[in-house]
C-alpha positions in Angstrom: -17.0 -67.6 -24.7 -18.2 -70.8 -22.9 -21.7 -72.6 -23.8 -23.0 -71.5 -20.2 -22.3 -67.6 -21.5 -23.5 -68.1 -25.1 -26.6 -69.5 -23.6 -27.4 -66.5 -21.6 -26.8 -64.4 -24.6 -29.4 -66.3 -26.7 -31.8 -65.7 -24.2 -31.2 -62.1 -23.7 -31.1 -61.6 -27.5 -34.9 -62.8 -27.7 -35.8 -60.9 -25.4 -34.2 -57.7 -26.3 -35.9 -58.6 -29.9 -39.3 -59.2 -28.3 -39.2 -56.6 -26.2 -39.9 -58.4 -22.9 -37.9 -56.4 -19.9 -38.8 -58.8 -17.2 -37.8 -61.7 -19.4 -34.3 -60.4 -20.2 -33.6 -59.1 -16.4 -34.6 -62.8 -15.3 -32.1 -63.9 -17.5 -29.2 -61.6 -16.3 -29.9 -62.3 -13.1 -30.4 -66.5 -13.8 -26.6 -65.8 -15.1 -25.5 -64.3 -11.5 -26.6 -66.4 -9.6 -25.3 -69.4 -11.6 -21.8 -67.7 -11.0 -21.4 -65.8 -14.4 -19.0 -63.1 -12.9 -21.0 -59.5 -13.1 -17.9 -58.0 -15.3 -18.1 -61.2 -17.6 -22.3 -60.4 -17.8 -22.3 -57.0 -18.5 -19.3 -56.9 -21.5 -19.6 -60.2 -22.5 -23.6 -60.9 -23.2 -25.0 -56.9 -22.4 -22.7 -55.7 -24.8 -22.8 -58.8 -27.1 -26.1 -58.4 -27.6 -26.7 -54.8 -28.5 -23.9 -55.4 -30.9 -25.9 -57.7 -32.3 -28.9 -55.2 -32.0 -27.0 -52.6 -34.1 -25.5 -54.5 -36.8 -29.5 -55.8 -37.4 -30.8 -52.3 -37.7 -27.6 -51.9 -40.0 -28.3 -54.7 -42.0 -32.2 -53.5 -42.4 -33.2 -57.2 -40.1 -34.9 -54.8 -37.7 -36.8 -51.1 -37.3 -35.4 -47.8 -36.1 -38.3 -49.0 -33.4 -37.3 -52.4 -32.9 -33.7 -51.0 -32.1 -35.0 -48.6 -29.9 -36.7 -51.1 -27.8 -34.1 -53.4 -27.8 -31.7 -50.8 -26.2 -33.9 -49.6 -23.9 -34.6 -53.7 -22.6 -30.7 -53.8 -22.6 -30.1 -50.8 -20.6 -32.6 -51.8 -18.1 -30.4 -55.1 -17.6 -27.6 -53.4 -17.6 -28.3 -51.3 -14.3 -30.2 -54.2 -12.7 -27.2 -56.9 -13.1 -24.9 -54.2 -11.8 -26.9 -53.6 -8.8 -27.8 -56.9 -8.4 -23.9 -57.9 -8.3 -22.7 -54.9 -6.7 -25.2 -55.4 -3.6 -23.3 -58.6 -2.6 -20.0 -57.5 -2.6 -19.1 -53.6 -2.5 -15.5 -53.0 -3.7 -13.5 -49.8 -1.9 -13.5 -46.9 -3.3 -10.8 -46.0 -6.0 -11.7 -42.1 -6.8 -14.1 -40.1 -9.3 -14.4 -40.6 -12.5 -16.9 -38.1 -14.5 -18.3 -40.6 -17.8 -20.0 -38.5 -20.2 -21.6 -38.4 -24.0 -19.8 -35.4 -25.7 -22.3 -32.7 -27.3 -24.9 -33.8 -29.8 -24.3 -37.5 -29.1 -27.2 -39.3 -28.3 -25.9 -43.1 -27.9 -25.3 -43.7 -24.5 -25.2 -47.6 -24.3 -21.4 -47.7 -24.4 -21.1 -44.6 -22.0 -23.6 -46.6 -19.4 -21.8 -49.5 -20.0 -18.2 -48.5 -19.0 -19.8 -46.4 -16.1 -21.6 -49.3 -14.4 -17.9 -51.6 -15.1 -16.3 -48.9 -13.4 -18.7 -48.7 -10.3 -18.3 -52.6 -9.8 -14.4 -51.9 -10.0 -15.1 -49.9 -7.0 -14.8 -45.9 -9.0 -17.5 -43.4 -7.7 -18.7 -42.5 -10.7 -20.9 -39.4 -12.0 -22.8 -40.6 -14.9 -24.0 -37.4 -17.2 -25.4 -39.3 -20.0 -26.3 -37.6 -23.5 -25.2 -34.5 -25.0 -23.5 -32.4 -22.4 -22.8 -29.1 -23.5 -19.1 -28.4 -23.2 -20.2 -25.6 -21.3 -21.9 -27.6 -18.5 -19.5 -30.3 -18.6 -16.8 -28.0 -17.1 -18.4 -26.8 -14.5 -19.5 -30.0 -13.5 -15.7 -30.8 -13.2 -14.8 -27.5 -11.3 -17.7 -28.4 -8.8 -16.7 -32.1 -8.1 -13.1 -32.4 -9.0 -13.2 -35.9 -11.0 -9.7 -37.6 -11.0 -10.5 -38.1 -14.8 -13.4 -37.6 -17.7 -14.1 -40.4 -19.6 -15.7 -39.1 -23.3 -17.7 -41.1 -25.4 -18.5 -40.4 -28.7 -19.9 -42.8 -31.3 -20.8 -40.1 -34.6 -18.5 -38.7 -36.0 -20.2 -35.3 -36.8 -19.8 -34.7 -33.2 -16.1 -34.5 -33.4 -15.8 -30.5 -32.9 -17.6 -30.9 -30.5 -15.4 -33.3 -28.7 -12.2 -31.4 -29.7 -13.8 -28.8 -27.4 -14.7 -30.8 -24.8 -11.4 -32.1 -24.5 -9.9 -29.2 -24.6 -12.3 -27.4 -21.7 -11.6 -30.3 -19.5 -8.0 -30.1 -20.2 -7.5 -27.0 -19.2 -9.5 -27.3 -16.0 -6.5 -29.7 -14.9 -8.9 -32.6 -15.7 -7.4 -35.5 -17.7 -9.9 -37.0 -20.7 -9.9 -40.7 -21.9 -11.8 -41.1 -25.0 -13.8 -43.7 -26.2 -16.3 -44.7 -29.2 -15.7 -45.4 -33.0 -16.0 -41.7 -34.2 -12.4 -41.1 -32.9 -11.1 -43.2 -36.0 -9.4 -46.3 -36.2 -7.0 -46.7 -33.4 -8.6 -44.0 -31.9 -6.3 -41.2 -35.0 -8.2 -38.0 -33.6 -8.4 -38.9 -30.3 -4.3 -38.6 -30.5 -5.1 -35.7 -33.0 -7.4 -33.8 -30.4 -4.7 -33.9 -27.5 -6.6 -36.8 -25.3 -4.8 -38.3 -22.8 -5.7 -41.4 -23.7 -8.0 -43.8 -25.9 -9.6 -47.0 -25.1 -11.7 -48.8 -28.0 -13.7 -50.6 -25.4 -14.8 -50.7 -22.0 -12.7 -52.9 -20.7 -9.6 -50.8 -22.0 -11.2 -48.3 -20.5 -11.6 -49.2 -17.1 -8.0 -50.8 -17.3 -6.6 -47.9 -18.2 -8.2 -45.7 -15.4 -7.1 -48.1 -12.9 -3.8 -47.9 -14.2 -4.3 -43.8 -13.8 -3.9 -41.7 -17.2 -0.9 -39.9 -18.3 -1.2 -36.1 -18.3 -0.2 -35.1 -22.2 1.2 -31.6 -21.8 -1.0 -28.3 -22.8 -4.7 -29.3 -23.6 -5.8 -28.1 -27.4 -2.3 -28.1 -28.8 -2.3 -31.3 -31.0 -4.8 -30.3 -33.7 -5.5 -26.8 -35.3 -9.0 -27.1 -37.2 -9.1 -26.2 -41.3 -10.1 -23.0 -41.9 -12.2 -24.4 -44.7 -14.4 -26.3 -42.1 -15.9 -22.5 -40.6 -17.1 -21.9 -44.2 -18.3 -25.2 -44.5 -20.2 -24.9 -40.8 -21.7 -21.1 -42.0 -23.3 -22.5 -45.1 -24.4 -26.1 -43.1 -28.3 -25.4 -43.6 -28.2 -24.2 -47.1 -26.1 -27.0 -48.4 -28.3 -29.7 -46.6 -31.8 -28.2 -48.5 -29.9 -28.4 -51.7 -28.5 -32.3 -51.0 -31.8 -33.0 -49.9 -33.5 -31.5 -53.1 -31.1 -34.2 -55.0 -31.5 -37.1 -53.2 -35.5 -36.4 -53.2 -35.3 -36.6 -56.9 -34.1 -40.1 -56.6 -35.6 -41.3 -53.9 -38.4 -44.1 -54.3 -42.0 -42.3 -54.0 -42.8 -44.8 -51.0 -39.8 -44.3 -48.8 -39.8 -42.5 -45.9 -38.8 -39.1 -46.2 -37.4 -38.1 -42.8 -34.8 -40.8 -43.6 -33.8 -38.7 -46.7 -33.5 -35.5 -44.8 -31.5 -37.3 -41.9 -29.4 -38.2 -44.8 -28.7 -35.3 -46.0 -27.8 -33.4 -43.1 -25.7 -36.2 -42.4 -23.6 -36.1 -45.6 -23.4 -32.3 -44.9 -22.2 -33.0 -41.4 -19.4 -36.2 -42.4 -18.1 -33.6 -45.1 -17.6 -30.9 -42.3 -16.0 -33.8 -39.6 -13.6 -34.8 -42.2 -12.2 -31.0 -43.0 -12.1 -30.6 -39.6 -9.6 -33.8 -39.2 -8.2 -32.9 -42.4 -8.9 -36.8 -43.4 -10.5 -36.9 -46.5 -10.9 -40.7 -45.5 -13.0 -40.2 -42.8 -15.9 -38.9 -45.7 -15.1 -41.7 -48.6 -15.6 -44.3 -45.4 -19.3 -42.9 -44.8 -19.9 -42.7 -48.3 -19.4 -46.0 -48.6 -21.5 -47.3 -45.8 -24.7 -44.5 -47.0 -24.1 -46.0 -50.3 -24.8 -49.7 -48.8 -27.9 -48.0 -46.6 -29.4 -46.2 -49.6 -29.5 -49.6 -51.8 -30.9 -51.8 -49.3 -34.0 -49.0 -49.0 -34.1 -49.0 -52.5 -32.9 -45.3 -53.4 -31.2 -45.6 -56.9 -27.2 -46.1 -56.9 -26.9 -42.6 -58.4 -29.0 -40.9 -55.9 -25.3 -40.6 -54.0 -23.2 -39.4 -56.4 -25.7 -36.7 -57.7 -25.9 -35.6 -53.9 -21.8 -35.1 -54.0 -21.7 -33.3 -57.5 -23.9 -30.7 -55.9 -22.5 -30.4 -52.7 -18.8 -29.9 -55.2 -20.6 -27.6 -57.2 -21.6 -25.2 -54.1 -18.7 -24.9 -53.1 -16.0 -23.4 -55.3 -12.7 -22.0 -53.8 -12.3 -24.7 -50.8 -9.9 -27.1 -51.8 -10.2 -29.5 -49.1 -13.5 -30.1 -49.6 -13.8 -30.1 -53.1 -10.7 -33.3 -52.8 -12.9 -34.7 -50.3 -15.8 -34.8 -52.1 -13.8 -35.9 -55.3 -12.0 -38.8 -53.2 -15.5 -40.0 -52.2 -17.1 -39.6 -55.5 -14.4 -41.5 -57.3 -15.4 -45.0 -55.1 -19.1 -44.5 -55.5 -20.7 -46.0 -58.8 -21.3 -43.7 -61.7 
């Protein structure tokens, strides 16, 4: 990245911080017109920076708040540089693309983002945005015909969810490019889930639909889900108010205690994701990271593994679990 770039990033970085709109579109624009090509803008300082927004909040530098604003100042640039560029020089028409958040997923940065890349590469392109039901995503696909979905999904407690989606869209004759984090490094479930193809970024992504996707064969057939994982699914609620009971034990009397119940429900939901893949990995990797979160808010290092020994303890006669739970366990301090 040149100086010229880096400099627009600072500047849309304190904004985003600040929360100043105006101030950060100024800058995005400034970069325009000073010949920052709009592609370069949007994945190279848009993107940079709410990187930068997300490893802050992960690090604890920043608020749930202060994220949200940032985000919401970085969308707004994103869909004023795009139309700012796209106004000057309007690209012909490739095809449809349908871009959408799979069900349950709220983050739709990265699904904005490759949707406005793709409209300045010249794609008609129906954004959805958050959490489409598979349900309404299909027949939004028998209505318009889309030459391909594009799925994003950045949690990975949403992958059943995307399974289905891909699946649905599959089968209405629809290919699906994935994208986002939760479909494992080098995009493993993606390939599990039958997707036609995976993209771990924007860019990739709009290369690859301009190159046009391959057509895998019969949707749903790559991945058969572990029985275990509709026992885990039936019980969801009951095991998150008894891993919530734990970790309140531990938890410091000050803390916030929505964050402990979003905890909760998110160890439930990582321990159902990873029966579901059949990757015990997929759990001990979370574990890991909550174990880091947990510490910086000051919640005892045995909060965790107290949370895991009941969860093991409620749930005698499925194996997978109980080795997932084990595997994680066994990396967590005692």
């Amino acid at each position: 990245m040149n100086d010229g770039v880096e400099r627009y990033e600072e500047a849309l970085w304190e904004a985003a911080l600040a929360g100043d709109e105006y101030a950060a579109i100024d800058a995005a624009v400034s970069a325009l017109d000073d010949g920052v090509p709009a592609e370069t803008l949007i994945l190279d300082v848009v993107a940079a920076v709410q990187a930068r927004v997300g490893q802050a909040w992960a690090d604890t530098c920043i608020t749930v708040a202060q994220e949200h604003t940032a985000t919401a100042v970085n969308e707004s640039v994103l869909v004023v540089a795009a139309h700012h560029a796209a106004s000057r020089q309007r690209a012909p028409v490739k095809g449809r693309i349908c871009v959408a958040c799979v069900e349950g997923e709220w983050h739709t940065f990265p699904v904005r983002l490759l949707a406005e890349v793709l409209r300045l590469r010249g794609w008609q392109v129906d954004y959805l945005g958050a959490h489409v039901p598979t349900a309404h995503l299909v027949v939004h696909v028998h209505r318009t015909g889309p030459g391909a979905v594009a799925l994003s999904n950045s949690i990975a407690t949403h992958l059943p969810a995307a399974h289905a989606s891909i699946t649905a869209c599959q089968a209405a004759g629809t290919p699906v490019l994935a994208g986002g984090p939760a479909f494992g490094p080098d995009g493993c479930y993606a390939r599990r889930f039958g997707a036609d193809a995976w993209a771990p970024d924007a860019r990739a992504a709009a290369d690859l639909l301009d190159h046009g996707l391959p057509r895998h064969g019969p949707p749903g057939a790559a991945h058969q889900a572990d029985p275990e994982y509709v026992v885990l699914d039936d019980r969801a609620s009951v095991l998150v108010r008894d891993v919530l009971e734990e970790l309140s034990r531990h938890a410091p009397e000050e803390g916030p205690r929505d964050d402990t119940a979003e905890d909760a429900a998110s160890i439930v939901g990582y321990l159902k994701a990873a029966v579901y893949v059949g990757d015990p990995g997929l759990f001990t990797s979370f574990a890991g990271w909550l174990a880091q979160l947990l510490g910086a808010r000051g919640v005892p290092a045995p909060a965790l593994p107290a949370a895991l020994d009941v969860l093991a303890a409620r749930l005698p006669g499925l194996p997978h679990a109980q080795a997932t739970l084990a595997e994680a366990r066994a990396t967590l301090p005692a």
